[in-house]
N, C-alpha and C positions, 0 to 999 in steps of 0.2 A: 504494500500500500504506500501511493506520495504523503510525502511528512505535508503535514498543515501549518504553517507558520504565516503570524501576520504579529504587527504590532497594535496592541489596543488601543493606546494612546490616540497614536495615528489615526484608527478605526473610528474611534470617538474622538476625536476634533474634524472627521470630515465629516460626521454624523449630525455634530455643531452648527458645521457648516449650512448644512443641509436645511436642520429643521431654520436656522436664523434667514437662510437665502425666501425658504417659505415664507416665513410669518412677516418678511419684506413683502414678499409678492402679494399675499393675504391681506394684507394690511389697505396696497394699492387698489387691491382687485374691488376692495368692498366700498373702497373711499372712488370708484369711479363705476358705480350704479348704473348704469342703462337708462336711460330718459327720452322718451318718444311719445310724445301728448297724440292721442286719437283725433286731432285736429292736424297734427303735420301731414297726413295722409289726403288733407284736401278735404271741401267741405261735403265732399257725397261718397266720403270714404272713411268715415270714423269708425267704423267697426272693420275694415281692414287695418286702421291704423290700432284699433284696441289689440287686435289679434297680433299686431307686429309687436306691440310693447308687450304681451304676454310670453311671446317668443324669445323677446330679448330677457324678460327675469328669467325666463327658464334657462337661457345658456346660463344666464350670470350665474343664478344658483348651480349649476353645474359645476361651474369654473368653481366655484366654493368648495365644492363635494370634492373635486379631485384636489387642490392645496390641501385640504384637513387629510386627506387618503395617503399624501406624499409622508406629511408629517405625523403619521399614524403608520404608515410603515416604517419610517425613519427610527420609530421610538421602539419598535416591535426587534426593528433590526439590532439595535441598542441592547434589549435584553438578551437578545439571543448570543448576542456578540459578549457579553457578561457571564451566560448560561456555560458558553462552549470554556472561556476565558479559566471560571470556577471549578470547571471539570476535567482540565488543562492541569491545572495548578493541584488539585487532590491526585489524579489519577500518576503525574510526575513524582507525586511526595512516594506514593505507594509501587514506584518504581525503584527508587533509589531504596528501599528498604530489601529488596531482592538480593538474596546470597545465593553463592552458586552452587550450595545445597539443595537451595529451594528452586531452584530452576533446574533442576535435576544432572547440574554438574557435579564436578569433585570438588571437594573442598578443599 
């Protein structure tokens, strides 16, 4: 089997990165609303213009759903990267305790 090595540090500072690059964009995404009055569509066209501004919340909420999705994976990635990290670090400890009696060599 290939050895798994990474550095966690590293692993969680571009995880950092990650969720802060989001809740930048999060931030932009929600402070730039969608705005389209059922009156910009013209006066014998407000109910295609309602239909276009319900179109446009529905992307925007979208675009929401996927930043909280990035940063919900981000955090998930986090634990898992801690999960692997803690059981790295026990299972190493219970390595070096191996004598080559117990590994069924000569002593």
């Amino acid at each position: 089997m290939t050895d798994v090595f990474f550095d966690e540090q590293d692993i969680a500072q571009r995880i950092n990165r990650v969720l802060d690059e989001t809740q930048i964009q999060r931030i932009a995404h929600l402070a730039d609303a969608p705005s389209f009055p059922p009156s910009a569509a013209g006066r014998d066209f407000a109910g295609h213009g309602a239909r276009i501004q319900e179109i446009l919340e529905r992307l925007h909420e979208r675009g929401t759903w996927r930043l909280d999705n990035i940063a919900s994976h981000a955090e998930a990635v986090r634990a898992q990267v801690q999960e692997f990290s803690e059981a790295d670090i026990e299972h190493s400890g219970n390595l070096t305790r191996v004598t080559p009696d117990l590994a069924g060599g000569e002593k």
